[in-house]
C-alpha positions as CSV (number, residue, x, y, z in Angstrom):
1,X,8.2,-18.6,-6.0
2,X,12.0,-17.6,-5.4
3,X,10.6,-13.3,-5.3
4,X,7.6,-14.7,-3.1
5,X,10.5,-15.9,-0.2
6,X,12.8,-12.8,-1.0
7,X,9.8,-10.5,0.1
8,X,8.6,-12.9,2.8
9,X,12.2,-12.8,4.3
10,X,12.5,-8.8,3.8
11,X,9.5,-8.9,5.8
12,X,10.6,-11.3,8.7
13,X,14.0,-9.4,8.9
14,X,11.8,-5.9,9.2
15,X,10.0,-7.3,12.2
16,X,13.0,-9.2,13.6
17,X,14.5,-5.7,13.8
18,X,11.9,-3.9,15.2
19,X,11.2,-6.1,18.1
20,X,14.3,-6.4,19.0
21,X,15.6,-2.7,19.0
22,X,18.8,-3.2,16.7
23,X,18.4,0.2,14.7
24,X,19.0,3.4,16.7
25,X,15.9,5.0,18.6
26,X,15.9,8.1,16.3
27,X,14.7,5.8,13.7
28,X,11.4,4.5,15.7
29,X,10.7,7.8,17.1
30,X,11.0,10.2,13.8
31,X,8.6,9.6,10.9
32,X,10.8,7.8,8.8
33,X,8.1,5.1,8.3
34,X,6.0,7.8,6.6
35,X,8.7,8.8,4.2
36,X,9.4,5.4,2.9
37,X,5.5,4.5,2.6
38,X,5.1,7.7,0.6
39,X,8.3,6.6,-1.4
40,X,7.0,3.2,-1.9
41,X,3.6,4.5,-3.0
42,X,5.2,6.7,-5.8
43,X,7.6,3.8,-7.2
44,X,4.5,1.4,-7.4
45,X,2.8,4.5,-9.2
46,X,5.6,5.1,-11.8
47,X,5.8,0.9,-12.1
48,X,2.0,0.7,-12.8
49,X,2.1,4.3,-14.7
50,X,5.1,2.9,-17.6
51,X,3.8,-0.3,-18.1
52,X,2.2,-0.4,-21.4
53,X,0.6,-3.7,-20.7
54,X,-1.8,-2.2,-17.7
55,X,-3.1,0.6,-19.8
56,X,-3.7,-2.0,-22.5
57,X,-5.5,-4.5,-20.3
58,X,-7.6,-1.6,-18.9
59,X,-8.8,-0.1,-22.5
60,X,-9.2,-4.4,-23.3
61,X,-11.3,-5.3,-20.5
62,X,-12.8,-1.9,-20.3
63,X,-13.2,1.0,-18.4
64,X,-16.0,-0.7,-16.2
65,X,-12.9,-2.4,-14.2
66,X,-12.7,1.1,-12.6
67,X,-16.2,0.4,-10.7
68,X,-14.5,-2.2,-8.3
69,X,-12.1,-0.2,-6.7
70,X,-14.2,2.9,-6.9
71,X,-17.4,1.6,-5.2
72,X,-15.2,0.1,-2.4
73,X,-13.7,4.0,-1.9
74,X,-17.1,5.1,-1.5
75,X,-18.3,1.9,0.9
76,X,-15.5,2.5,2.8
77,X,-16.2,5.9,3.1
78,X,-19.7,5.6,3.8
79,X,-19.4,3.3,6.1
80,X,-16.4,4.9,8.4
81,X,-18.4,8.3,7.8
82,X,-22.1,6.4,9.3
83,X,-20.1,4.9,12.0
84,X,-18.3,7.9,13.0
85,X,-21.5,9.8,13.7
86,X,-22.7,7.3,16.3
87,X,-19.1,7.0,18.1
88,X,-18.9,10.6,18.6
Protein backbone atom coordinates (compact mmCIF):
# COMPACT_ATOMS: atom_id res chain seq x y z
CA UNK A 1 0.00 0.00 0.00
CA UNK A 2 2.83 2.43 1.11
CA UNK A 3 4.51 2.04 -3.14
CA UNK A 4 0.70 2.42 -4.26
CA UNK A 5 0.77 6.26 -2.46
CA UNK A 6 4.54 6.84 -3.39
CA UNK A 7 3.49 6.44 -7.20
CA UNK A 8 0.02 8.11 -6.72
CA UNK A 9 1.94 11.16 -5.18
CA UNK A 10 4.80 11.11 -8.09
CA UNK A 11 1.86 11.34 -10.17
CA UNK A 12 -0.03 14.29 -8.48
CA UNK A 13 3.31 16.24 -8.21
CA UNK A 14 3.86 15.55 -12.20
CA UNK A 15 0.50 17.22 -12.86
CA UNK A 16 0.80 19.79 -10.18
CA UNK A 17 3.88 20.88 -12.17
CA UNK A 18 2.61 20.86 -15.36
CA UNK A 19 -0.41 23.01 -14.78
CA UNK A 20 1.21 25.27 -13.10
CA UNK A 21 4.33 26.06 -15.32
CA UNK A 22 7.08 25.57 -12.57
CA UNK A 23 9.76 23.80 -14.89
CA UNK A 24 11.25 25.97 -17.74
CA UNK A 25 9.34 26.22 -21.19
CA UNK A 26 12.13 24.30 -23.04
CA UNK A 27 10.96 21.38 -21.13
CA UNK A 28 7.19 21.39 -22.48
CA UNK A 29 8.09 22.41 -25.83
CA UNK A 30 11.11 19.84 -26.68
CA UNK A 31 10.33 16.07 -26.73
CA UNK A 32 11.60 15.22 -23.54
CA UNK A 33 8.40 13.44 -22.75
CA UNK A 34 9.33 11.01 -25.56
CA UNK A 35 12.68 10.29 -24.24
CA UNK A 36 11.64 9.35 -20.83
CA UNK A 37 8.58 7.18 -22.16
CA UNK A 38 11.12 5.33 -24.34
CA UNK A 39 13.41 5.13 -21.14
CA UNK A 40 10.69 3.90 -19.01
CA UNK A 41 9.61 1.32 -21.61
CA UNK A 42 13.18 -0.22 -21.74
CA UNK A 43 13.69 -0.41 -17.79
CA UNK A 44 10.16 -2.23 -17.55
CA UNK A 45 11.69 -4.47 -20.43
CA UNK A 46 14.93 -5.27 -18.66
CA UNK A 47 12.65 -5.68 -15.11
CA UNK A 48 10.22 -8.15 -16.91
CA UNK A 49 13.33 -9.61 -19.20
CA UNK A 50 15.64 -10.70 -15.64
CA UNK A 51 13.03 -11.91 -13.65
CA UNK A 52 13.29 -15.53 -13.61
CA UNK A 53 9.90 -15.86 -12.01
CA UNK A 54 7.93 -14.40 -15.36
CA UNK A 55 9.67 -16.77 -17.68
CA UNK A 56 8.73 -19.48 -15.21
CA UNK A 57 5.11 -18.54 -14.84
CA UNK A 58 4.83 -18.25 -18.61
CA UNK A 59 6.46 -21.91 -19.48
CA UNK A 60 3.88 -22.98 -16.12
CA UNK A 61 0.78 -21.61 -17.29
CA UNK A 62 1.70 -22.04 -20.86
CA UNK A 63 2.44 -20.43 -23.86
CA UNK A 64 -1.40 -19.99 -24.69
CA UNK A 65 -1.19 -16.78 -22.20
CA UNK A 66 0.47 -15.20 -25.27
CA UNK A 67 -3.16 -15.24 -27.10
CA UNK A 68 -4.60 -12.49 -24.79
CA UNK A 69 -2.35 -9.75 -25.51
CA UNK A 70 -1.89 -10.85 -29.07
CA UNK A 71 -5.49 -11.05 -30.15
CA UNK A 72 -6.10 -7.55 -28.62
CA UNK A 73 -2.88 -6.25 -30.97
CA UNK A 74 -4.76 -7.53 -33.81
CA UNK A 75 -8.43 -6.13 -32.61
CA UNK A 76 -6.94 -3.02 -32.08
CA UNK A 77 -5.49 -2.99 -35.21
CA UNK A 78 -8.38 -4.17 -37.11
CA UNK A 79 -10.53 -2.14 -35.67
CA UNK A 80 -8.47 1.42 -36.01
CA UNK A 81 -7.55 0.08 -39.61
CA UNK A 82 -11.75 -0.46 -40.51
CA UNK A 83 -12.50 2.75 -38.96
CA UNK A 84 -9.80 4.63 -40.59
CA UNK A 85 -11.13 3.74 -44.10
CA UNK A 86 -14.50 5.30 -43.44
CA UNK A 87 -13.03 8.63 -41.73
CA UNK A 88 -10.91 9.35 -44.61
Amino acid sequence: MKNSFFILSFFVSGILIGVFSILPQLVFTSDFTLYALYLLFFLVGIGIGSNTKAWNIIKIVNIKIILVPLSVVIGTLSGVGLFSTFCL
